[in-house]
Structures are given as structure tokens and as C-alpha cells.
C-alpha positions as CSV (number, residue, x, y, z in Angstrom):
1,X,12.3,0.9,-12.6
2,X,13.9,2.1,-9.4
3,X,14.1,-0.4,-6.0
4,X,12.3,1.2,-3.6
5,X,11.3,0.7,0.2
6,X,8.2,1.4,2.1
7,X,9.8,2.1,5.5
8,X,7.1,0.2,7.9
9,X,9.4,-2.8,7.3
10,X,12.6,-0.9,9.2
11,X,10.0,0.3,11.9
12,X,12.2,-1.2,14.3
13,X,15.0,1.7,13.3
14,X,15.2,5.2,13.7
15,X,15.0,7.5,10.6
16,X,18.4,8.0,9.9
17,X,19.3,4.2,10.5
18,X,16.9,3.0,8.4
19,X,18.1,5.2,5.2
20,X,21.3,4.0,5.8
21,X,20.3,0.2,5.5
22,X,18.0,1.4,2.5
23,X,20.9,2.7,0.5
24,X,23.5,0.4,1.6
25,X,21.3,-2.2,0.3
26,X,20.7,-0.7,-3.0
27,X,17.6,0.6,-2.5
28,X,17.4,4.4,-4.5
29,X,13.5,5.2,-4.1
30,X,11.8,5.6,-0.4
31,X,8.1,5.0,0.3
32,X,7.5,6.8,3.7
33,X,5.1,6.0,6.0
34,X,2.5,9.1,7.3
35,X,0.3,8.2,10.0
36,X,-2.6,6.3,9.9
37,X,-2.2,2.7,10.9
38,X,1.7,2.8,10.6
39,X,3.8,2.7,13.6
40,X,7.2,3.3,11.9
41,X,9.1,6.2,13.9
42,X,10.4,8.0,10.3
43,X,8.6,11.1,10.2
44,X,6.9,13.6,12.8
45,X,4.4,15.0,9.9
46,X,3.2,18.5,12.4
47,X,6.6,19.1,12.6
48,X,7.3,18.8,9.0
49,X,4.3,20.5,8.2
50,X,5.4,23.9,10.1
51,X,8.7,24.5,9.6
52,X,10.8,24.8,6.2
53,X,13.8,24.4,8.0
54,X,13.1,20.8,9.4
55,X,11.7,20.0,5.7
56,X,14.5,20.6,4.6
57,X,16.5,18.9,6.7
58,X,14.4,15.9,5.4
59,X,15.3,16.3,1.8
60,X,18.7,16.1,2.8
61,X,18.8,13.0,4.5
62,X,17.4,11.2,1.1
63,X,19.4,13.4,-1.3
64,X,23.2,12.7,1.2
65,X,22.4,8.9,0.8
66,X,21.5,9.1,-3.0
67,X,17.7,8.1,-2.8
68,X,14.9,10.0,-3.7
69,X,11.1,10.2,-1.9
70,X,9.1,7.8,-4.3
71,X,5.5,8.3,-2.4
72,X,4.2,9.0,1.0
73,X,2.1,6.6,2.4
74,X,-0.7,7.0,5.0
75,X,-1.9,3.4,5.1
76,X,-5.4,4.7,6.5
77,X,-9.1,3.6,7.4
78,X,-11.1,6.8,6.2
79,X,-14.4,5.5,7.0
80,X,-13.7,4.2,10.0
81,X,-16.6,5.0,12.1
82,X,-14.8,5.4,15.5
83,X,-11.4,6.4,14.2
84,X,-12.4,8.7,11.0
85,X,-11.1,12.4,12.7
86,X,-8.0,10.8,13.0
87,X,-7.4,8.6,9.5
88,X,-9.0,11.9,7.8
89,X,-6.3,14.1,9.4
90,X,-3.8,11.9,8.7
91,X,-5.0,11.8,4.5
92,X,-4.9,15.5,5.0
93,X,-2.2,16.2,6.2
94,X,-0.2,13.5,4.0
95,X,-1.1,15.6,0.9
96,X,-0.6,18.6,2.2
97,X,3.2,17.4,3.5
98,X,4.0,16.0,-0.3
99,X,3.0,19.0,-1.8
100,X,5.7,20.7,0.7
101,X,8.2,18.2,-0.4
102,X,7.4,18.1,-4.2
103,X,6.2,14.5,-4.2
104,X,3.5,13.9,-6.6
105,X,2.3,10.3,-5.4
106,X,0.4,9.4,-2.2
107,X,-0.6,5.2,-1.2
108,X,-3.5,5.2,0.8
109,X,-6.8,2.6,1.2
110,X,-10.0,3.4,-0.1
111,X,-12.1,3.1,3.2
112,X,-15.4,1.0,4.3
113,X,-17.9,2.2,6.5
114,X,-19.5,0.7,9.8
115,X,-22.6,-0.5,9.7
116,X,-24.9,2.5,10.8
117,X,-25.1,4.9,13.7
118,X,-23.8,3.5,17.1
119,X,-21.3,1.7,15.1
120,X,-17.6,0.7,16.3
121,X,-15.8,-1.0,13.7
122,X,-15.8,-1.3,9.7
123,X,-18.5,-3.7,8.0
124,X,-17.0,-5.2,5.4
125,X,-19.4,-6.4,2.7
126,X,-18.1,-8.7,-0.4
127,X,-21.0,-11.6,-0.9
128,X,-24.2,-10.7,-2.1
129,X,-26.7,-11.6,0.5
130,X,-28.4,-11.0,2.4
131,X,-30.0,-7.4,0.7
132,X,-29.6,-5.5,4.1
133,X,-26.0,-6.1,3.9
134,X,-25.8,-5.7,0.4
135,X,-27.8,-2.7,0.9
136,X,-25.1,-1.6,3.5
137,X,-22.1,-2.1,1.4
138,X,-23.5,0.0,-1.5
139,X,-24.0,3.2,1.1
140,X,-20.3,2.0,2.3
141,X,-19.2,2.6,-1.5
142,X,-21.3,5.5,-2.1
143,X,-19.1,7.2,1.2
144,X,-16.1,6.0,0.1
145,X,-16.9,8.0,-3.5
146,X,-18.0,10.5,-1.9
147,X,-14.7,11.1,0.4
148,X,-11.9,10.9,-2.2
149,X,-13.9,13.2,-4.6
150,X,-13.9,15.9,-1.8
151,X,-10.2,15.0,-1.2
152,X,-9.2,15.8,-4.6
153,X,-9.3,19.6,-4.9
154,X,-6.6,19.5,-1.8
155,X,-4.4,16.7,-4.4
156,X,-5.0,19.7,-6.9
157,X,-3.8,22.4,-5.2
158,X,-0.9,20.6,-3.6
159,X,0.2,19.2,-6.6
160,X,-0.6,15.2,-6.2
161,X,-1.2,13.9,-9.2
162,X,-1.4,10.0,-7.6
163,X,-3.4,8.5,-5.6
164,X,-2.8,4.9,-5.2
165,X,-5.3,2.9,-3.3
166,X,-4.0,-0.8,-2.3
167,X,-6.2,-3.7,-3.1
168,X,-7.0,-4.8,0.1
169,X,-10.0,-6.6,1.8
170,X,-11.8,-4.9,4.8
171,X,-11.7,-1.9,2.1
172,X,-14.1,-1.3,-0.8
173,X,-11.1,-1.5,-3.4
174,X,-9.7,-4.6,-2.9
175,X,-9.8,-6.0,-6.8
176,X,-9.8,-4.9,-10.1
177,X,-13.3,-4.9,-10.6
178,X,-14.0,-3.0,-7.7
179,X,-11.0,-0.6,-8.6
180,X,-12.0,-0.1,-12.1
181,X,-15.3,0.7,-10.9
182,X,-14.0,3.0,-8.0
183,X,-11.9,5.0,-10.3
184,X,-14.8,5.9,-12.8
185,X,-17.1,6.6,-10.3
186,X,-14.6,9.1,-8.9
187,X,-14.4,10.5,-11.8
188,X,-10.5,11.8,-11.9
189,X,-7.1,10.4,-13.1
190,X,-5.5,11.0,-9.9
191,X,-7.0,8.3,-8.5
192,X,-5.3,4.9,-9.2
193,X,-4.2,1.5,-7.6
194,X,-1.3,0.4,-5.7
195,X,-0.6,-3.4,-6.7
196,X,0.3,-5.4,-3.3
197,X,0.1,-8.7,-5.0
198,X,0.4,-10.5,-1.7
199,X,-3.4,-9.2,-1.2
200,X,-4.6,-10.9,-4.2
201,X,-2.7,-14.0,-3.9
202,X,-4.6,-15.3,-0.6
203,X,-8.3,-14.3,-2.2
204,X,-6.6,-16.6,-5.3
205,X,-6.4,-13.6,-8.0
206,X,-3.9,-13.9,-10.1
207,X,-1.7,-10.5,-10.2
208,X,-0.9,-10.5,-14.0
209,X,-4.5,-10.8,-15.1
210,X,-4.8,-7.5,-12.8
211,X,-1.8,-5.8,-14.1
212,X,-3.5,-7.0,-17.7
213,X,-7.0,-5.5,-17.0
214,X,-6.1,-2.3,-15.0
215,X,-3.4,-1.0,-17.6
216,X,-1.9,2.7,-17.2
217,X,-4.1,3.1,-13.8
218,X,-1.2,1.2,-11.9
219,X,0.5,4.1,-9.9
220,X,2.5,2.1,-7.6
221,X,3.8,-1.5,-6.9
222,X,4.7,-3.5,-3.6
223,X,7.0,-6.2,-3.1
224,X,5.5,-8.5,-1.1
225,X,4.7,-12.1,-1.2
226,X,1.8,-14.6,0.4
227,X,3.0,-18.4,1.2
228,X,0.0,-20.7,1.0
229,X,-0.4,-23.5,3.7
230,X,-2.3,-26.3,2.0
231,X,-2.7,-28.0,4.9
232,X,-4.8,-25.5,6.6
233,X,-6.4,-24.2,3.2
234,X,-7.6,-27.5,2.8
235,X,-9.1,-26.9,6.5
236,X,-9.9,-23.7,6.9
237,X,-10.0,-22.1,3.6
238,X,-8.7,-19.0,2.9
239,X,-11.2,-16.7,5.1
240,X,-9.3,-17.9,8.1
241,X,-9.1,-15.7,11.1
242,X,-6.2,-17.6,13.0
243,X,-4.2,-14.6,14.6
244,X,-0.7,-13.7,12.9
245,X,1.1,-14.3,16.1
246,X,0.1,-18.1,15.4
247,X,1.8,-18.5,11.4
248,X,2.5,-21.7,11.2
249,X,-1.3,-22.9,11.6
250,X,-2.8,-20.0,9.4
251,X,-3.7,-21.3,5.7
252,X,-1.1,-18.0,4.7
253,X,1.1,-15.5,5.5
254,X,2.8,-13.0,3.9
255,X,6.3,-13.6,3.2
256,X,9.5,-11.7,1.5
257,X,9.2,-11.6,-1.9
258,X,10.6,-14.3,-3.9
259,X,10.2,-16.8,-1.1
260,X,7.1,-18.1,-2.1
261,X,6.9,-17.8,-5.6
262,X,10.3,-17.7,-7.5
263,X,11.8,-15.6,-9.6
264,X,9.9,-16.8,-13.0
265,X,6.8,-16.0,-11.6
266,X,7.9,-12.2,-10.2
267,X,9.5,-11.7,-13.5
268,X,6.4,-12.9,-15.0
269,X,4.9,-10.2,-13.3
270,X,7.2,-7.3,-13.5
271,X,7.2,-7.8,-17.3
272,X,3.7,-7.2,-17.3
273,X,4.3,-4.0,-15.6
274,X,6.5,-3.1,-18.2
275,X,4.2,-4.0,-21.0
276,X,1.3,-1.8,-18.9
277,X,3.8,1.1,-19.2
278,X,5.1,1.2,-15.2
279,X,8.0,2.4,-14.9
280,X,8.4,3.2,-11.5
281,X,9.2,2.1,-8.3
282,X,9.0,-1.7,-6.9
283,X,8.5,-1.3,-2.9
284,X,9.4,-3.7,-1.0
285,X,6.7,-4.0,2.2
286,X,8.2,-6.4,4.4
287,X,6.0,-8.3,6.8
288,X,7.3,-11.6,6.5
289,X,7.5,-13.1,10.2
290,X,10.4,-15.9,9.4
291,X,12.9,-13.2,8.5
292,X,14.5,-9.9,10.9
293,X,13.6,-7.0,9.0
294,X,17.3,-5.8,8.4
295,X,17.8,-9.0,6.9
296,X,14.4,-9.1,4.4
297,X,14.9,-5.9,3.3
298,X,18.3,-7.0,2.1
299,X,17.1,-10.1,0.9
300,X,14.6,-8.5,-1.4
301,X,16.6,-5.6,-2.3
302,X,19.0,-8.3,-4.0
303,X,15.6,-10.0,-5.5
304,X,14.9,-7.1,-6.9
305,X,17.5,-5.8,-8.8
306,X,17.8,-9.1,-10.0
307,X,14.5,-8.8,-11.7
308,X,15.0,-5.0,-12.9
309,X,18.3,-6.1,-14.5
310,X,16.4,-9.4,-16.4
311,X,14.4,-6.8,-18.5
């Protein structure tokens, strides 16, 4: 397994920069963001996309430092029914920049749909009433099927063999039923999961069991950890839309790995990666607000070789 980093935690430095902390901290496998929702300043994808030069150029800034392009990830609301031109391109145009580049894996989400015509955001439905919305979430499904099938003949021809889609509410995937499901109703091997075990640590899923069920469709894994607040769990539950700039009254937030559950319970995990057959890259996603993200990235990078090296 190789350390890897998923740059939208150095968003804050420029491209070169951030490569440097990668490497200095031991990192050897990059996760770069591409569009969509990401805001990270690492990658000017038109650019990329029309000249060899400048791709080139690219390559060598991994290969100088030692590290190697693990995935490119265009973090991305397909369905959206306001935004959907520009998530599409963004998809598009991710596949079409790692077949340039000889990467074989992108991380994307799976999509949900608004609710209808005249809609402005997503509709996510999970519960199973009333049978409108029920109704609603299986034509939300159906679209989301619908748009990765047609997205795979460009994977083909570009050569990406991986698509992992993140287990993430507000999206149709977001657990390993749903993923399961979503994959065979696909229909095509490319199409796997990215395990952000933060995700499922809030809904109360226990990532092993996932990693246990889902097998040799695991394509990619995050580093990233949820603390639990009791206190306002006990309150609020764990549907609780208290905004991230307020953390210490939310019943969680995400934290650096290792913070929140120790290193038993990552190994725990990473050994069942192992015994699933990953052998890949763990990328750390930091979004812990307690921690610079200099300083988290380091953090974790340390956690995380630890880990690697414990077998």
C-alpha cells in the first residue's frame, strides 16, 4: 500500500508547494483534484487537456519529487439539476485528462436528481415514505444508472479502468447496499467504491463490515476520520444540520485520521483491506477543522505509514 494524498486538503498552497509538503512528508501516491466541487488551485484541466507540452510538464513535477498520480478526482454532483453542464463537463473532461496522463482510476460521486422540472437543488431520498418521494428517489437512481452507463464507453476508450464512487449521503451511493446494487445495475467492472469511512461513521456503519461485504469492488480508500459529540448526538441525533463553521455544537465532525479512533481500530481496518485484496493507495482527505492543513497532512502521513508498516 502506498501513502497517498488527495490534494483538496493543501488547497491553501499552490501546486508546486503542495508536492513538496506531499513528499517531504512521505507521502509517494497523489490523488488530484479535477473540478467539480473542489477549490484546490492544483491543476488547470483545459490547459492540460490541449497541450502535450504543459502535460508533460505535469508528469514531471510528480516523477522530480518521487510520487506517482494515484487517481484524479472530480468530486462532482452529476445530477444536479441547476449545475449538471458544468459537473458533466467536469466528469468528462477528468477521464479524458487521465487517459492523457496514463492514469487508470478516477473518484467521483454517483449523483441524485432534483425533484422534477423547475427544480433547484438535489432531492435526496433515503426513508421509505411517503411513495411520491419514494417514487422520486427510484427515477433519481434510474438517472444516476443511466448516466454512468453512458460515461463508460469514454472510460473505455481513454483507458479508465476505475471508477470509484464515495459513499456519501446527498448521493444515491452512499452504502454498501446501495453500492452493491449500483454496481450491478451498471452492469460493468469499472465501476466501484471509494471507502471514506468518515461518511459511514456519522450514519453509524461500521467500515469493516463494508470492506467485508463489498470485497474486490473497493477501488480506492480515504483517510479520514468522524469525532462523535455525544452531547449533541444525544440532542440532535445524527441528521443534524448545524453549519460546519459552528464544530463544537455539531453531534460530529470530521477529523484527521487517527484522532478519533486510534490506531487499533484503523489497523483493524486496513487489515481488512488487505484480506479484500487492496493494495493500493490510503489517501489522506483532510478536513479536520482543529488542525492547519500543513500540519494534518503531516500528522496523518506519520499515522499512516505507521499502519502500512504494522502489516
Amino acid at each position: 500500500m502506498d501513502v497517498g494524498l488527495y490534494t483538496d486538503g493543501l488547497s491553501e498552497f499552490p501546486f508546486e508547494q503542495a508536492l513538496d509538503i506531499a513528499a517531504d512528508a512521505g507521502v509517494t501516491a497523489i490523488e488530484i483534484a479535477v473540478g467539480g466541487q473542489s477549490r484546490a488551485p492544483h491543476l488547470r484541466v483545459d490547459e492540460l487537456l490541449a497541450s502535450a507540452a504543459k502535460r508533460a510538464a505535469f508528469c514531471r513535477a510528480f516523477a522530480d519529487r518521487g510520487l506517482r498520480i494515484a487517481a484524479l478526482n472530480c468530486s462532482a454532483w452529476p445530477l444536479h439539476p441547476v449545475h449538471h453542464e458544468f459537473h458533466d463537463g467536469a466528469i468528462s473532461k477528468a477521464i479524458r485528462l487521465a487517459g492523457e496522463l496514463g492514469v487508470d482510476k478516477i473518484v467521483s460521486m454517483s449523483g441524485c436528481a432534483g425533484d422534477g422540472p423547475g427544480a433547484t437543488t438535489v432531492n435526496w431520498v433515503w426513508f421509505p415514505w411517503p411513495d411520491d418521494a419514494v417514487a422520486h428517489g427510484r427515477r433519481s437512481w434510474d438517472a444516476a444508472v443511466a448516466y454512468w452507463q453512458d460515461k463508460l464507453p469514454l472510460a473505455e476508450r481513454c483507458g479508465v479502468e476505475r471508477i470509484a464512487l464515495e459513499l456519501h449521503p446527498m448521493h444515491v451511493v452512499y452504502n454498501a447496499k446501495t453500492l452493491l446494487e449500483f454496481r450491478a445495475a451498471v452492469g460493468d467492472g469499472r465501476v466501484g467504491m471509494n471507502l471514506d469511512p468518515s461518511h459511514l461513521i456519522w450514519q453509524g456503519v461500521d467500515p469493516v463490515r463494508v470492506v467485508e461485504a463489498v470485497g474486490g469492488a473497493i477501488y480506492h480508500c480515504h483517510l479520514k476520520d468522524t469525532q462523535m459529540n455525544e452531547e449533541w448526538v444525544a440532542l440532535n441525533g445524527v441528521l443534524d444540520n448545524t453549519p460546519w463553521s459552528d464544530p463544537d455544537h455539531r453531534a460530529f465532525v470530521f477529523s484527521s485520521a487517527g484522532r478519533a479512533h486510534g490506531f487499533e481500530w484503523w489497523h483493524r481496518l486496513v487489515s481488512a483491506l488487505r484480506a479484500a485484496g487492496y493494495d493500493d493507495v490510503l489517501s489522506i482527505e483532510q478536513e479536520d477543522p482543529y488542525v492547519g492543513q500543513e500540519e494534518g497532512v503531516r500528522e496523518v502521513a506519520a499515522f499512516a505509514r505507521r499502519l502500512i508498516a504494522a502489516g
